[in-house]
C-alpha positions in Angstrom: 94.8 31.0 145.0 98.4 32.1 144.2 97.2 35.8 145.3 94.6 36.1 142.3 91.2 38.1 143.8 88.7 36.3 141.4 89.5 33.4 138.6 88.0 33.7 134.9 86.5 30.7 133.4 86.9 31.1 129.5 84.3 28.8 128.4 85.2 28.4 125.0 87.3 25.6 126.4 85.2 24.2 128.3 82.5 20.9 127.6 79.2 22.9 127.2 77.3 18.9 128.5 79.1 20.0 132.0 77.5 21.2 135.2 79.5 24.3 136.4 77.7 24.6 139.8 80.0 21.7 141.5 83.0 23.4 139.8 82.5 26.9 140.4 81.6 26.1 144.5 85.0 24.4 144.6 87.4 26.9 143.3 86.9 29.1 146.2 87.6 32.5 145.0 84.8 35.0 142.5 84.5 33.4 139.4 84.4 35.5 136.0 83.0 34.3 133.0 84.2 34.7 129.2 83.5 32.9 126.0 85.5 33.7 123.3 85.0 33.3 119.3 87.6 32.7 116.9 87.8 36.3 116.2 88.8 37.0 119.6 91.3 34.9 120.3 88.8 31.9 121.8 87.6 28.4 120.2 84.0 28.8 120.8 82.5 27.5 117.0 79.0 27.6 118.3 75.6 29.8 117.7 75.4 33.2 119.0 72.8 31.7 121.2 74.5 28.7 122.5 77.0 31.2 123.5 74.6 33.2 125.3 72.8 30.5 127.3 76.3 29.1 128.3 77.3 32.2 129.8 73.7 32.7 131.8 74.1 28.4 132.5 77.3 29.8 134.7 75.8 32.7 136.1 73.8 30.9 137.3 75.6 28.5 138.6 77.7 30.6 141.1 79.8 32.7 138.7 79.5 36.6 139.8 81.5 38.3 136.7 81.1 38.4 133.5 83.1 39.8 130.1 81.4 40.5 127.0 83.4 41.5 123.7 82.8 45.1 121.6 80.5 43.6 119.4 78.0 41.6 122.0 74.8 43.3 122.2 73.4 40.7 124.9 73.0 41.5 128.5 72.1 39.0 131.1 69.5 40.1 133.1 70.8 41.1 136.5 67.1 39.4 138.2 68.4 36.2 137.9 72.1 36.1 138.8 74.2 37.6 141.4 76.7 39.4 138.7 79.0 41.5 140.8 81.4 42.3 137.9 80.7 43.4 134.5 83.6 43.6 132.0 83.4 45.1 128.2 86.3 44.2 126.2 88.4 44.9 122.8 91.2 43.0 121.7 93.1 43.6 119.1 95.4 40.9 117.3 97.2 42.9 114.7 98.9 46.3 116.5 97.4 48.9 118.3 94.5 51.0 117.0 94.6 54.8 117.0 91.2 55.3 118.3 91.6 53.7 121.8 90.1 56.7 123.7 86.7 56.3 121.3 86.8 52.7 122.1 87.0 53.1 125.5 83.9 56.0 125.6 81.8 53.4 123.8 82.1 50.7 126.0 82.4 52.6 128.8 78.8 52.7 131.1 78.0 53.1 134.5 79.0 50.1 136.7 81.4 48.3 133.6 85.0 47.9 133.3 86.3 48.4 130.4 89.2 46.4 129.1 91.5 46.9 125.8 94.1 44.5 125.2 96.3 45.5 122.0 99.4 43.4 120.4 102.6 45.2 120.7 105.4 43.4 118.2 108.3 46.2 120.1 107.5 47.6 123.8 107.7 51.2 122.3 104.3 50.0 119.8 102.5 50.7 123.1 102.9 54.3 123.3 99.0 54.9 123.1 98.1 52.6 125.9 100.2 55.2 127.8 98.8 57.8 126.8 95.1 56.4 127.2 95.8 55.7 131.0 97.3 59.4 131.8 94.3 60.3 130.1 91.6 58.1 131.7 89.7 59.2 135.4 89.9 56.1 136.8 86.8 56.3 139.1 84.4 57.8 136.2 85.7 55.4 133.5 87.6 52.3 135.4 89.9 51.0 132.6 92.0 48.1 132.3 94.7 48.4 129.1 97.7 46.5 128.4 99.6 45.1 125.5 100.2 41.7 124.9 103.5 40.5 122.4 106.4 38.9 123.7 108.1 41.8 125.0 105.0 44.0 126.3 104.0 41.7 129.0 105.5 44.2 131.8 102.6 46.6 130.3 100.5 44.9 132.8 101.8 45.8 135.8 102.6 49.6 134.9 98.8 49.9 134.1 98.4 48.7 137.5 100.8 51.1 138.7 98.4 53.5 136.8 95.4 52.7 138.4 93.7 49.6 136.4 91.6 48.1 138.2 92.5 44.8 137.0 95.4 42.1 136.3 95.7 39.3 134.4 97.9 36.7 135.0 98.0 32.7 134.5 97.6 30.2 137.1 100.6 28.7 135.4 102.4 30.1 132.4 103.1 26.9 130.7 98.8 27.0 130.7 98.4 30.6 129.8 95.6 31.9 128.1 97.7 34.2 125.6 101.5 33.4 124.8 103.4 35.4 127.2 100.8 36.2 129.9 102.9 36.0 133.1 102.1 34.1 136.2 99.3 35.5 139.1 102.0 34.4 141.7 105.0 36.3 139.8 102.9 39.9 139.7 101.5 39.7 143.4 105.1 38.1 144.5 107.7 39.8 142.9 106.1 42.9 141.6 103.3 43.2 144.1 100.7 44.6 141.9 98.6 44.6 144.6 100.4 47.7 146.2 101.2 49.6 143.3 99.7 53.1 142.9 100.9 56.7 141.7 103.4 57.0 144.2 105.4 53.7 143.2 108.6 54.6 141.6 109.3 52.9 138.4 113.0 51.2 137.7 113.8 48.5 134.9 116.4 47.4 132.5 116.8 48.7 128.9 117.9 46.5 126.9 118.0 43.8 123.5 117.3 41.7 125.0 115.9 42.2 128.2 113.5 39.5 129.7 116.2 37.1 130.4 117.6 39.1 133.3 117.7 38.6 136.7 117.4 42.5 137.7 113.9 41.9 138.2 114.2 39.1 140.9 117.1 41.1 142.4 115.9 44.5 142.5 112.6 43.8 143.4 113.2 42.0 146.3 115.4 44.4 147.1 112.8 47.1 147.4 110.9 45.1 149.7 113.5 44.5 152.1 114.8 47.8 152.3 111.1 49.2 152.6 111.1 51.2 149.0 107.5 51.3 147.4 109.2 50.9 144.0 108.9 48.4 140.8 111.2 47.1 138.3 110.6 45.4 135.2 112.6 44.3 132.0 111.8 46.6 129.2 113.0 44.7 126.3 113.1 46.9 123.2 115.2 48.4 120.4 113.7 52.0 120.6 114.7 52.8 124.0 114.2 56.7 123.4 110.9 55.6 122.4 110.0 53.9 125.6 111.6 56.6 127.9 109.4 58.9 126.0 105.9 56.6 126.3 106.4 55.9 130.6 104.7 59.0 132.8 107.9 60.9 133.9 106.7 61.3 136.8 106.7 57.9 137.7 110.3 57.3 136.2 112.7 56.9 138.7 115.5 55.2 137.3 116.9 52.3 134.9 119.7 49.7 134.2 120.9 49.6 130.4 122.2 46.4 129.0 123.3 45.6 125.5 122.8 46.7 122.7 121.9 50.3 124.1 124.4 51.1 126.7 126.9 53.6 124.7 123.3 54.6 122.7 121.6 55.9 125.9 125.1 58.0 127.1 123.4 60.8 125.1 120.6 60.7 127.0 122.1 61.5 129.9 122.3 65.0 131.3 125.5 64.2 133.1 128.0 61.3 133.4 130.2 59.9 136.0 133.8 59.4 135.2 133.9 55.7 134.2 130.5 56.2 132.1 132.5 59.1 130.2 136.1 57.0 130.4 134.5 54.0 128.5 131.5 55.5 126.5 128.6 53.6 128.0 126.1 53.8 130.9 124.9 50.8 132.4 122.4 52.9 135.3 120.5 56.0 134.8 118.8 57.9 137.5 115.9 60.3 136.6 116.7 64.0 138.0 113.9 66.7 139.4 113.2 68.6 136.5 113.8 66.5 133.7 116.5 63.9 132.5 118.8 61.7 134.0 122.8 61.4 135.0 124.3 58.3 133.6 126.9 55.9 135.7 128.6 53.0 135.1 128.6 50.1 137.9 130.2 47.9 135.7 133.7 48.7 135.8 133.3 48.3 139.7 131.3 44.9 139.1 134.4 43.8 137.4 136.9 45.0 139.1 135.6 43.7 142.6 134.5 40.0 140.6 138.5 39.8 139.8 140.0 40.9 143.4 137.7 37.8 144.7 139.7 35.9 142.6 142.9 37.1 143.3 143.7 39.6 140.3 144.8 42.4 143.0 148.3 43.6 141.7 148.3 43.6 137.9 152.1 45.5 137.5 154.0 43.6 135.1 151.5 41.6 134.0 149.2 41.1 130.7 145.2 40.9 130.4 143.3 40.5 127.6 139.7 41.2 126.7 137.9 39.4 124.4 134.9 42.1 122.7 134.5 45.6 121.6 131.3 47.0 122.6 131.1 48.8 126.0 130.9 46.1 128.1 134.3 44.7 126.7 135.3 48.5 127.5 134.3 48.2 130.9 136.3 45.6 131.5 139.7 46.6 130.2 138.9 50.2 132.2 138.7 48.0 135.3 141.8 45.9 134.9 143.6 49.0 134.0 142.6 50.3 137.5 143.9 46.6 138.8 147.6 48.1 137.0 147.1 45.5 134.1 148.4 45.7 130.9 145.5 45.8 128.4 145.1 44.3 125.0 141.7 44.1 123.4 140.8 41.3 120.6 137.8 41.5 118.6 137.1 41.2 115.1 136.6 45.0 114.6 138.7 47.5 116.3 136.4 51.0 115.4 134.4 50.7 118.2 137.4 50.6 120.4 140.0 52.6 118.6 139.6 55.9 120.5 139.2 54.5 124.1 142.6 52.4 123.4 144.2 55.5 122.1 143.3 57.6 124.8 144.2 54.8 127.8 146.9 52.9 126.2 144.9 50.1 125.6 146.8 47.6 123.2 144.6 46.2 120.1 144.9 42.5 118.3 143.0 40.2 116.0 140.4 37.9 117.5 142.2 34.5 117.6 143.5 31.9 119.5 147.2 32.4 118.0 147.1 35.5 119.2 145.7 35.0 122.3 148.4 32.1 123.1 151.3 34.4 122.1 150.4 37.3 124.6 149.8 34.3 127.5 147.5 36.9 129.6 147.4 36.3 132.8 143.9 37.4 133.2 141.5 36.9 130.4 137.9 38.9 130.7 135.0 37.6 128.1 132.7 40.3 127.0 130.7 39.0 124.0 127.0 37.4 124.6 128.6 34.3 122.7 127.5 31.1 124.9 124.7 33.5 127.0 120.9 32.3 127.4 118.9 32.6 124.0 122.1 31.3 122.2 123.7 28.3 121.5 125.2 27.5 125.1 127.8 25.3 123.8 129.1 28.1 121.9 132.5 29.3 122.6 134.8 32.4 121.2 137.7 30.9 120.1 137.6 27.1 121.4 140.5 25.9 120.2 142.4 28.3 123.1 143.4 26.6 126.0 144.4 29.1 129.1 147.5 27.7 131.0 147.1 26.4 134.5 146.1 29.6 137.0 145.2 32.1 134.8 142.3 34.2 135.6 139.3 33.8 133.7 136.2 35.9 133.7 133.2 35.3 131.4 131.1 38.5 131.3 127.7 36.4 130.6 126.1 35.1 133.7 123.2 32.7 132.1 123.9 30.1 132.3 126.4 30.3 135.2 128.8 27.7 134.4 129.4 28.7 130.2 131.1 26.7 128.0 134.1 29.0 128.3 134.5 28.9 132.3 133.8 24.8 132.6 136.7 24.3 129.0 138.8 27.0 131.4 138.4 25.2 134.9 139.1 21.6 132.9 142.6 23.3 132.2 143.4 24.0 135.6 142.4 28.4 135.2 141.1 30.3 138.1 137.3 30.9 136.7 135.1 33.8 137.7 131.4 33.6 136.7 129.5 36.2 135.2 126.8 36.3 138.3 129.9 37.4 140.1 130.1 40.3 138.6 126.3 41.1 138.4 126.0 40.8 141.8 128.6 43.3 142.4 127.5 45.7 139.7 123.4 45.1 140.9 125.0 46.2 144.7 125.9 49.5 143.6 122.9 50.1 141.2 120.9 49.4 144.5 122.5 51.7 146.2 122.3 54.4 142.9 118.4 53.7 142.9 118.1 53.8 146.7 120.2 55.9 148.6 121.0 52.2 150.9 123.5 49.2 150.9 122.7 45.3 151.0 125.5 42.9 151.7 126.3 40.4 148.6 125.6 37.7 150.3 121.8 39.0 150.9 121.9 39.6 147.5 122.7 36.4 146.2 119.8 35.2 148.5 117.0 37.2 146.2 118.3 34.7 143.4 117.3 31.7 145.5 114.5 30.6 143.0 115.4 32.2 140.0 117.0 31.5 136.6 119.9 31.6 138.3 119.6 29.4 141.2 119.1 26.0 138.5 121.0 27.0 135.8 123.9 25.1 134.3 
């Protein structure tokens, strides 16, 4: 089913008047049982022994597994049903407790999983998970931990990675059991968690925010093709020194960086390539033997390549603008200054940009559509999240500009594909260039970074098929 090994029944949801045994011999895969109170996270209202004798009713009706919280005494008796699976669990709905390794001694016995399931409100909040499973002998003391919280889903499949011996996913994430709790066919499709082990290298994006991307469904899929045993997740957080720190370095293997962190991880880097150094941000990082990682930036060729497609090839004599001052908006004035453009730069403050346009020549103006009409660019690059996924997508920068017939435009964001800004542009005759354009380009050379091997664009743009990407608007 979907590439789930067994399927829990929480019956806390379930009518207690029902007989299981026609249900359970019809879903076709072990069934494990759970019943959860109030307390931990379930709706069961009932006695402690109404609880009890609806978790031996399934038992014996067919189900072989069953999970009983910290606090259950109870045992079913093994003489009367075929359990195959036992399963003690914690949960905690607050944070993360500092005595995880006690926890896990006390409910750890022979022949019982142990499961702890903590809430972390930033990925970095689950540092001691981390260091739990580094600490925990998988074969004397099988342990499943993970996080839950909106940004700590991808703690699942790194404990897998680890060496849990289980996974949880939804049958459906509009039905999930928790907020959050990803699909069973999106961990054993795109990040295989079936195949993880010690040896899978571990890649992801950086970032705030992070789970909107489409690295994962890219880079993934690129790892399969090319044969790498190698996972990557969005890491969605706003201590990234934190979570470089948590993750087992030697499993760390490389990472994109996205906004806000891009110039912010620059010092974490070892070394830098040029264009990394030329605009003050890394976009990629790659882990080196012994300790840290170099820092490059594929954006300024994700640009730069996006625009040739679209005809920006000879840029003498000619004006662009770029709309943005963080490194992104850097980026892209480096690359059109490589195209021979000359660059001005509008945003609403000019410190972040000050020293890269004094150093290149770059040309700085007030964020306005006065301005932008007087300088009549012939190639205008949008580097803001204004009109991106999360936001108001009918949001534009400056909407009362209308670009004359034929100039380039190229809007940085690429969800949705088709923003406010390019369909306005393409209305009023502009040559428009989507953001997935340059993502595509950029993701090529990360793939190539992170692997040592090339995929065309065109396969590239295939691993989409499916995604956000492939139906957005």
């Amino acid at each position: 089913m979907l590439g789930a090994d067994w399927l829990e029944l929480r019956l806390d949801v379930w009518s207690t008047r029902e007989d299981l045994t026609p249900v359970i011999e019809q879903i076709g895969l072990p069934v494990l049982v759970a019943c959860r109170t109030p307390e931990d996270g379930g709706q069961f209202r009932g006695t402690l022994t109404a609880r009890r004798e609806l978790l031996t009713h399934a038992l014996q009706a067919g189900a072989e597994g069953i999970d009983l919280e910290q606090w259950e005494t109870w045992t079913p008796s093994s003489g009367r049903t075929g359990i195959k699976l036992r399963i003690r669990s914690f949960h905690s709905f607050t944070g993360v407790p500092k005595e995880l390794h006690r926890i896990r001694d006390e409910l750890s016995t022979q022949g019982t999983i142990v499961k702890l399931v903590v809430t972390a409100h930033d990925l970095a909040d689950a540092a001691p998970v981390f260091e739990l499973l580094k600490n925990t002998n998988q074969e004397e003391q099988p342990t499943a931990a993970f996080a839950m919280g909106r940004a700590a889903w991808p703690t699942r499949v790194l404990s897998a990675a680890m060496g849990a011996p289980l996974v949880y996913g939804s049958i459906d994430e509009q039905e999930a059991t928790v907020p959050d709790q990803p699909s069973v066919a999106m961990l054993a499709e795109l990040f295989r968690v079936g195949s993880l082990s010690p040896k899978t290298q571990w890649f992801g994006l950086i970032g705030n925010p992070a789970l909107h991307s489409l690295g994962p469904w890219l880079h993934n899929r690129a790892f399969r093709r090319l044969g790498v045993d190698a996972v990557y997740l969005p890491l969605e957080t706003s201590r990234p020194e934190a979570v470089l720190a948590m993750l087992p370095s030697g499993c760390l293997a490389g990472f994109s960086v996205t906004a806000p962190h891009k110039e912010r991880m620059l010092d974490a880097c070892l070394h830098v390539s040029d264009e990394a150094a030329a605009v003050g941000a890394v976009n990629t990082m790659l882990a080196v033997p012994g300790g840290g990682f170099h820092g490059y930036n594929t954006d300024v060729l994700g640009v730069r390549s996006a625009l040739e497609s679209a005809g920006a090839i000879d840029g003498e004599g000619h004006r662009a603008v770029v709309l943005g001052a963080g490194g992104a908006a850097r980026a892209g004035a480096y690359a059109l200054l490589q195209l021979g453009y000359q660059v001005t730069i509008l945003a609403r403050s000019h410190e972040p940009v000050r020293a890269f346009a004094a150093q290149f020549g770059v040309d700085l103006g007030s964020l306005s559509a006065a301005v932008l009409s007087d300088l009549d660019p012939a190639v205008i690059v949008h580097a803001t999240p204004i009109g991106s996924y999360g936001r108001d997508e009918h949001e534009r920068l400056l909407p009362d500009y209308v670009p004359r017939p034929g100039t380039i435009v190229h809007d940085m964001v690429y969800r949705p594909v088709q923003t406010k800004l390019l369909r306005d542009s393409q209305a009023a005759g502009a040559v428009t260039v989507p953001g997935v354009e340059m993502f595509l380009r950029q993701a090529r050379s990360q793939v190539r970074l992170f692997t040592g091997q090339d995929l065309s664009e065109s396969v590239l743009r295939g691993f989409l098929a499916g995604s956000a990407v492939a139906t957005a608007t």
